[in-house]
C-alpha positions, 0 to 999 in steps of 0.5 A: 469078936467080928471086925469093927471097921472093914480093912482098907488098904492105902499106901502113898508115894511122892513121885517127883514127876508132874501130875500129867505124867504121873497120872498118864502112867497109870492110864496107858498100859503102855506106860503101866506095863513098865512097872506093874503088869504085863499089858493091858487091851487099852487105856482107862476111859471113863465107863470102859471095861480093859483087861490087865495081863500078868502073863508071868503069872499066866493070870488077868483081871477085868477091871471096870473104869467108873470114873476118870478126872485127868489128872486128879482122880482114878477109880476103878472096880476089880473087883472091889473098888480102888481109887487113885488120887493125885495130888501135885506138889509144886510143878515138879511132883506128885503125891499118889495115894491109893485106896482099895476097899470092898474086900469080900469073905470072911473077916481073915480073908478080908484082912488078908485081901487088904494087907495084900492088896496095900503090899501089891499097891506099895509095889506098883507106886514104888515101881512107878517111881524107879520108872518115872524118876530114873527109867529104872525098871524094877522087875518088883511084881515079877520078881515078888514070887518067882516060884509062881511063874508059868511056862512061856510066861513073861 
């Protein structure tokens, strides 16, 4: 029997930031670099096309901005779409949640791509957090498969 509902992946966290600052953190790679990938060729803008680099892992991705609301709302396309919402929690937090969606294959795959994608999620909102909160950097994607990494990688 075929799946009944396509996977989709969500996570949450409440980080105790404001939403500008929460939201910031996702858009400029020079923030998201501190806890998720590498780098990344420029900040999210509406309609614009950026490249994120795990270098670690010797590996990048193309992601598609298809739409932007400061500090409410992010979607992207990487290729299958993602979204972001941002929700404050009085003055001094914010609820992120992300959904991803769209999976491609056959039903074990998509299932596979979903669980994989809401642990990877789990990981930059966590590491966000550690960020954010007590300018911890925990190492959280990098150190998930150490064995993966590339020579010269970071």
């Amino acid at each position: 029997m075929g799946l009944q509902v396509e996977p989709t992946a969500r996570t949450q966290m409440l980080i105790r930031r404001p939403v500008a600052d929460v939201f910031e953190a996702f858009v400029d790679p020079a923030v998201t670099s501190r806890f998720w990938f590498t780098r990344g060729s420029a900040r999210l803008r509406e309609g614009d096309v950026v490249t994120w680099h795990w270098d670690m892992y010797g590996v990048s991705a193309q992601v598609a901005v298809k739409s932007l609301q400061q500090n409410r709302h992010l979607r992207i396309e990487w290729p299958s779409p993602v979204e972001w919402t941002f929700t404050p929690r009085g003055a001094d937090a914010t609820l992120v949640n992300i959904t991803a969606s769209g999976f491609e294959g056959s039903d074990e795959e998509k299932v596979a791509q979903a669980v994989d994608s809401m642990g990877g999620f789990s990981f930059a909102l966590a590491g966000c957090k550690a960020f954010l909160e007590h300018g911890v950097e925990l190492n959280l994607v990098a150190d998930h498969h150490p064995e993966a990494h590339v020579q010269g990688g970071a």
